[in-house]
Backbone as a printed PyTorch tensor [residue, N CA C, xyz], in Angstrom:
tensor([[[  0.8580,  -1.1670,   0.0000],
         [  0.0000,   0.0000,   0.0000],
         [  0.9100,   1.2370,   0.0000]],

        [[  0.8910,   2.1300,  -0.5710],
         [  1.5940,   3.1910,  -1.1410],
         [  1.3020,   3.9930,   0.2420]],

        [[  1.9200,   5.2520,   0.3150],
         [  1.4480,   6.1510,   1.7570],
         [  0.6710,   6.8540,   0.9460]],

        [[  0.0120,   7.7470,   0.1200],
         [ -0.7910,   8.2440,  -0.3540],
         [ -2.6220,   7.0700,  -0.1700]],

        [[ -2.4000,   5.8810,  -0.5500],
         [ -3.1460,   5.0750,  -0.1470],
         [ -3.7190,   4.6880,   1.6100]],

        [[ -2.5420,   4.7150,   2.2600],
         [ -2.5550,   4.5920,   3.3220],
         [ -3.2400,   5.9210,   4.3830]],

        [[ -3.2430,   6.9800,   3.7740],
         [ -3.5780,   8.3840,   3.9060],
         [ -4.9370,   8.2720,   3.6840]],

        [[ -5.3070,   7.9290,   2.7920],
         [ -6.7400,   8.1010,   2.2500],
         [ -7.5480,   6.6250,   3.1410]],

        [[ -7.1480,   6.1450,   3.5690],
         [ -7.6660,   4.8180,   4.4970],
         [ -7.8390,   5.5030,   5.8880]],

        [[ -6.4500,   5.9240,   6.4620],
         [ -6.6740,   6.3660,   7.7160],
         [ -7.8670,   7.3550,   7.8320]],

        [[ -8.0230,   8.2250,   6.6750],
         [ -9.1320,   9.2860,   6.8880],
         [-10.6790,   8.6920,   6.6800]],

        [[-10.6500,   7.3850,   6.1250],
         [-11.9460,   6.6630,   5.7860],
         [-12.1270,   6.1610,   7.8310]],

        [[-10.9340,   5.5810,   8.0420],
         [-11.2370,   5.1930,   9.3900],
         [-11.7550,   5.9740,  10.3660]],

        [[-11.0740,   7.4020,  10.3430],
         [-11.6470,   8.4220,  11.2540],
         [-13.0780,   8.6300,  11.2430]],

        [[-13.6870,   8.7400,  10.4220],
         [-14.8590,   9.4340,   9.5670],
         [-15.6570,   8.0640,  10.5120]],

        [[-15.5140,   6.8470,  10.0420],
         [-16.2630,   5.9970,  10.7760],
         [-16.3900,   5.6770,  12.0340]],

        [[-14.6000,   5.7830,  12.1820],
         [-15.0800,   5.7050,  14.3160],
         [-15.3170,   6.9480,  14.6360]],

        [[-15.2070,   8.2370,  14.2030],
         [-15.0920,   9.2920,  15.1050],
         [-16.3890,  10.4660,  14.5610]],

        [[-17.3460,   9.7780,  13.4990],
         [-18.1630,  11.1230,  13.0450],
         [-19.3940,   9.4480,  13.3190]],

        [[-19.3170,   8.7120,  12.2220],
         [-20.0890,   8.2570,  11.8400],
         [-21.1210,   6.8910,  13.4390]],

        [[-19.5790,   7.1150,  13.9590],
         [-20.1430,   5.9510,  15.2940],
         [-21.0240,   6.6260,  16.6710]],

        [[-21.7910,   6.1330,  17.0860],
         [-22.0800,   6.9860,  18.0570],
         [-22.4520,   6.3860,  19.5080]],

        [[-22.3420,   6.7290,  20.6130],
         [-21.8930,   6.1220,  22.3230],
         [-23.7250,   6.0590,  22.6460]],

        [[-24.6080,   5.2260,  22.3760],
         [-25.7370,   5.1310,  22.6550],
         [-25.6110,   5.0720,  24.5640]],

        [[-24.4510,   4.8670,  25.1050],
         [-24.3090,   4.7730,  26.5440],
         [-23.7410,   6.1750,  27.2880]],

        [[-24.0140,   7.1080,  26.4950],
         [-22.8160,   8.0440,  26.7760],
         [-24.0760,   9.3440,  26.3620]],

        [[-24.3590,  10.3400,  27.8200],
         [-25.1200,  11.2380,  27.5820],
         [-24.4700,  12.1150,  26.8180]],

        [[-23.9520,  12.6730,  26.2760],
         [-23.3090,  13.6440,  25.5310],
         [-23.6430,  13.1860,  23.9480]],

        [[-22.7590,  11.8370,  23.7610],
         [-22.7900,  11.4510,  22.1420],
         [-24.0710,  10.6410,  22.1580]],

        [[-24.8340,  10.6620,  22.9000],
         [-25.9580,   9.9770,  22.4000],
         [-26.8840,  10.5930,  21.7840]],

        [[-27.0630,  12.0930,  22.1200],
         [-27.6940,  12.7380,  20.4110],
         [-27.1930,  13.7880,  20.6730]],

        [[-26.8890,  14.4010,  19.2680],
         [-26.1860,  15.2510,  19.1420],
         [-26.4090,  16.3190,  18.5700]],

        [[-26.7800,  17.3850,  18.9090],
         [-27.7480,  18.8430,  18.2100],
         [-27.0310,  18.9750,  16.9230]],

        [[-27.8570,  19.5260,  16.0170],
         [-27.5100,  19.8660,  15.1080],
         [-26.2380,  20.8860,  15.0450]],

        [[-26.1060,  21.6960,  15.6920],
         [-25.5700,  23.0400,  15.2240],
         [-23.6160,  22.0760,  15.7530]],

        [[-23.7600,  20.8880,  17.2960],
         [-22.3440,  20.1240,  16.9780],
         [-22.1580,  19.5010,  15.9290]],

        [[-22.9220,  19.0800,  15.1730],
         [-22.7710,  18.0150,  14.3230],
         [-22.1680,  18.6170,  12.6860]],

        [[-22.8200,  19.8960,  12.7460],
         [-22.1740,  21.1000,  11.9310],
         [-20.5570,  20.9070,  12.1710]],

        [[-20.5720,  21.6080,  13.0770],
         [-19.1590,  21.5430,  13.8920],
         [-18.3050,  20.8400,  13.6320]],

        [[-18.6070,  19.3050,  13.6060],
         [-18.1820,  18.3060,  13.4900],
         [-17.8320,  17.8450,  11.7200]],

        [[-18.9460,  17.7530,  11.5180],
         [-19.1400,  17.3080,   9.6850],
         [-17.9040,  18.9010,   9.1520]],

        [[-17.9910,  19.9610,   9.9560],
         [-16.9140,  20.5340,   8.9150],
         [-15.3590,  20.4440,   9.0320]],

        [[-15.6910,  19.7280,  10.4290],
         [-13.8790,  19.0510,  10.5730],
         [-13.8710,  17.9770,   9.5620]],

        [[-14.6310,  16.9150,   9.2810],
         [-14.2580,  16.0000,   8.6520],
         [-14.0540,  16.5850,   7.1150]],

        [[-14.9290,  17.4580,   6.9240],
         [-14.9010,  17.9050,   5.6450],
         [-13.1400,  18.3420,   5.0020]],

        [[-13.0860,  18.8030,   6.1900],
         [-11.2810,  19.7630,   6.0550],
         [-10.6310,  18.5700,   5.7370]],

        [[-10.4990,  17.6290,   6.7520],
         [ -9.8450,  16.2950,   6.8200],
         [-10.1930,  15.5440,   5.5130]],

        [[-11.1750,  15.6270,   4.9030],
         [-11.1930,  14.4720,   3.5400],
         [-10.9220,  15.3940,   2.5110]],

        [[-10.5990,  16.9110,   2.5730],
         [ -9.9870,  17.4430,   1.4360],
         [ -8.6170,  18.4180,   1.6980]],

        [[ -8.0780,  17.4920,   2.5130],
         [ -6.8690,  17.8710,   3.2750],
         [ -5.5500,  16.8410,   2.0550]],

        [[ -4.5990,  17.7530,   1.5080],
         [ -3.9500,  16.9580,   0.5810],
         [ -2.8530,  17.2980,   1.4700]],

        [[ -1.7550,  16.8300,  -0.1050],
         [ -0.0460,  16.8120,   0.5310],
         [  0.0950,  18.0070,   1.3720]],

        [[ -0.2590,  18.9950,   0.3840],
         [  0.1510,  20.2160,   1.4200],
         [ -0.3110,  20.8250,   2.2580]],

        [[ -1.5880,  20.0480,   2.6060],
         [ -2.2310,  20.1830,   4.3080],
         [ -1.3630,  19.3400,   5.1240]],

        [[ -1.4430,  18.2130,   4.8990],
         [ -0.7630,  16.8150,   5.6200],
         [  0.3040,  16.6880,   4.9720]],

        [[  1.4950,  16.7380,   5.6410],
         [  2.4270,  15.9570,   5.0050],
         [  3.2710,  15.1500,   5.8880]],

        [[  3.3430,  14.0620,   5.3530],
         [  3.8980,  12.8570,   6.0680],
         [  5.3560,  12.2330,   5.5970]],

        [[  6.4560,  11.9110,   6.4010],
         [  7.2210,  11.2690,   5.2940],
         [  7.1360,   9.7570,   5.5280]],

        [[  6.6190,   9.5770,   6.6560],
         [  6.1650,   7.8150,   6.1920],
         [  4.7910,   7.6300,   6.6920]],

        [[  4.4070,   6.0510,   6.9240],
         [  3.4150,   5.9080,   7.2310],
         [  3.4890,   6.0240,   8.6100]],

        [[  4.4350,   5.5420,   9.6060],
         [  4.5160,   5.5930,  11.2060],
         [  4.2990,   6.8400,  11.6890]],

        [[  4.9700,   7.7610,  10.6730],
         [  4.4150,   9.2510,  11.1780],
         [  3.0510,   9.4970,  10.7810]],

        [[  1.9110,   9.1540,   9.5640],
         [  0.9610,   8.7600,   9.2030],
         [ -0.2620,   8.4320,  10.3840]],

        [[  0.6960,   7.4890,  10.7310],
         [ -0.0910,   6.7510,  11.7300],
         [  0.0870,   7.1550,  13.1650]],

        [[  0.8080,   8.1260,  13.5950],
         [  1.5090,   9.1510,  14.7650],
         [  0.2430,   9.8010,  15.2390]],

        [[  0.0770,  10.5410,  13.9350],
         [ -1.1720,  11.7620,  13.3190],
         [ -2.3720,  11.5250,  13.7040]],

        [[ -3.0530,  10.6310,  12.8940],
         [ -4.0960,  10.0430,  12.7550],
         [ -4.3740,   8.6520,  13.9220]],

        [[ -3.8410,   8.6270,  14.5880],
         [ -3.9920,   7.9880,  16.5050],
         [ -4.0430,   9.5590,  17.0930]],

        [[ -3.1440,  10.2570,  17.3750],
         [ -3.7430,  11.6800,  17.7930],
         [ -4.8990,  12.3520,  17.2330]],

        [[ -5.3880,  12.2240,  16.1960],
         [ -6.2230,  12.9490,  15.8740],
         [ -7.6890,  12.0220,  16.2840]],

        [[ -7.6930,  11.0090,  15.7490],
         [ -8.5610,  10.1250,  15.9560],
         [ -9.0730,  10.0170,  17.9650]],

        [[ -7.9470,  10.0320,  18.7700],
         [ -8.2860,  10.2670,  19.9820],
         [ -9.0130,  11.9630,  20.5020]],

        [[ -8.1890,  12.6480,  20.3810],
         [ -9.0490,  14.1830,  20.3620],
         [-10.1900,  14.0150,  19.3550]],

        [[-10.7670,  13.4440,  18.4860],
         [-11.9250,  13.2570,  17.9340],
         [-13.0640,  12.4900,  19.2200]],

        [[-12.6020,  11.5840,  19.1880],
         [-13.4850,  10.7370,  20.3920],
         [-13.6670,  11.2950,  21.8790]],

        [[-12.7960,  12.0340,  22.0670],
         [-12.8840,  12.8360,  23.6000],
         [-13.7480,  13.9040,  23.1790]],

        [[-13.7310,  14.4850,  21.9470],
         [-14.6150,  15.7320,  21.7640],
         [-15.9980,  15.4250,  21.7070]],

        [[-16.0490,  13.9200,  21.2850],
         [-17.6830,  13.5180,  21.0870],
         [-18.0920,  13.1540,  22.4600]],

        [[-17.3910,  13.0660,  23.4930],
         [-17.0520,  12.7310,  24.9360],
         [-18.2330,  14.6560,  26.1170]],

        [[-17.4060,  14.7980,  25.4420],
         [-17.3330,  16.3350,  25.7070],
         [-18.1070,  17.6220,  25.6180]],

        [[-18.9010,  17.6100,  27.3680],
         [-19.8780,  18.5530,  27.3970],
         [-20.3240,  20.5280,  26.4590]],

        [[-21.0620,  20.2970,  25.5600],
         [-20.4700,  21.9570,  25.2400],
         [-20.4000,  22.9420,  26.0800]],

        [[-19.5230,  23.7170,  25.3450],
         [-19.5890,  24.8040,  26.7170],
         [-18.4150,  24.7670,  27.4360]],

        [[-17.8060,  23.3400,  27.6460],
         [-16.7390,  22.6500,  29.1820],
         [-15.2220,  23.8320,  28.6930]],

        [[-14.3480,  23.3750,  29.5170],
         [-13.5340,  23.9970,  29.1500],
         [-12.4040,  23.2980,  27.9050]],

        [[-12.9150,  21.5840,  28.2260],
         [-12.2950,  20.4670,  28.0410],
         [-13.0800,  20.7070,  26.3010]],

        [[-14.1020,  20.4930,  26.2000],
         [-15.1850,  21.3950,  24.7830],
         [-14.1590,  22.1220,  24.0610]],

        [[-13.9580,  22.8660,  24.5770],
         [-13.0290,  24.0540,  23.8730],
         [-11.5210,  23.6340,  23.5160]],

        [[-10.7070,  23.2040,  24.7930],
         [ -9.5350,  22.9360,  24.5280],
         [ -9.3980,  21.8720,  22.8980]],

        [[-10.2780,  20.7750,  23.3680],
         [-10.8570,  19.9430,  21.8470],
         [-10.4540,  19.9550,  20.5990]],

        [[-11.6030,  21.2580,  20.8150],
         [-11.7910,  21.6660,  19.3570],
         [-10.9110,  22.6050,  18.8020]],

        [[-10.0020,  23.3760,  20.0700],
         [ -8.8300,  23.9350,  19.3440],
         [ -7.2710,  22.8690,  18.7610]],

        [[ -8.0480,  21.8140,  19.8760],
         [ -6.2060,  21.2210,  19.4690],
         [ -6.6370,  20.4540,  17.8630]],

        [[ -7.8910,  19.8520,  17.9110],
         [ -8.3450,  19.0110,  16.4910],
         [ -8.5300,  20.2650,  15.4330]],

        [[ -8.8610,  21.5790,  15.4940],
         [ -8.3630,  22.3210,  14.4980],
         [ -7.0880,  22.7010,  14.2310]],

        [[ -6.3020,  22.9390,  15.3580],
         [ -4.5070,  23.1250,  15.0930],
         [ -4.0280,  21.7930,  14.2770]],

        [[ -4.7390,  20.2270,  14.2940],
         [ -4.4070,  19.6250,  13.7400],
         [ -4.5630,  19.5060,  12.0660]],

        [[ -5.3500,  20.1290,  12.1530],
         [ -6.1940,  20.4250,  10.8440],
         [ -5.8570,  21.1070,  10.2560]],

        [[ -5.0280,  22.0210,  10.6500],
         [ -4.4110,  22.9420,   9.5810],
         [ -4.5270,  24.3230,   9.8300]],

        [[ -5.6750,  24.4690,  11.0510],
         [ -6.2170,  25.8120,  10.6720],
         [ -7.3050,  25.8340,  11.6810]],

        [[ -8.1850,  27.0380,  11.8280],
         [ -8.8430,  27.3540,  12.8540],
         [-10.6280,  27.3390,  12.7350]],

        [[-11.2420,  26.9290,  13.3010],
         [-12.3500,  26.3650,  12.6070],
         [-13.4050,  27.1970,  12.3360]],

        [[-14.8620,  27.2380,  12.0910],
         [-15.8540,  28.1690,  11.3850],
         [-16.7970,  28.3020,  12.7930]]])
């Protein structure tokens, strides 16, 4: 698998554990207002049209460095009361990951 391949997998994975899955046990991610889910769908959005020169990797271990950090601050944010302070910290560190600062 090429790292360009491997890139485009890890971001299929995120999308499924971290947008698409949801904590039916867990008051927070168990429904989720519209206006987070905004929030949310436009991180992934960044992330699936995030190329070389958003991301750049020189292998896959660093690849995979990334995208375990990112993928964890994804799941703590779906964790994560709005408003908290922990809310905020979140969504700034998963936009610093992102490239950029969010909408």
């Amino acid at each position: 698998m090429t790292l360009d391949d491997f890139v485009v997998y890890q971001k299929a994975r995120i999308v499924d554990l971290c947008y698409l899955q949801q904590d039916a046990f867990d008051p927070v991610d168990l429904s989720c207002p519209l206006p987070r889910q905004r929030r949310v769908f436009e991180r992934m959005h960044r992330l699936a049209v995030a190329d070389e020169h958003t991301l750049r990797f020189e292998g896959k271990d660093q690849a995979r460095e990334f995208f375990t950090k990112l993928a964890s601050a994804l799941r703590n944010y779906n964790y994560a009361a709005e408003g908290s302070a922990e809310h905020d910290e979140l969504l700034a560190r998963i936009d610093g990951m992102l490239g950029g600062g969010g909408k």
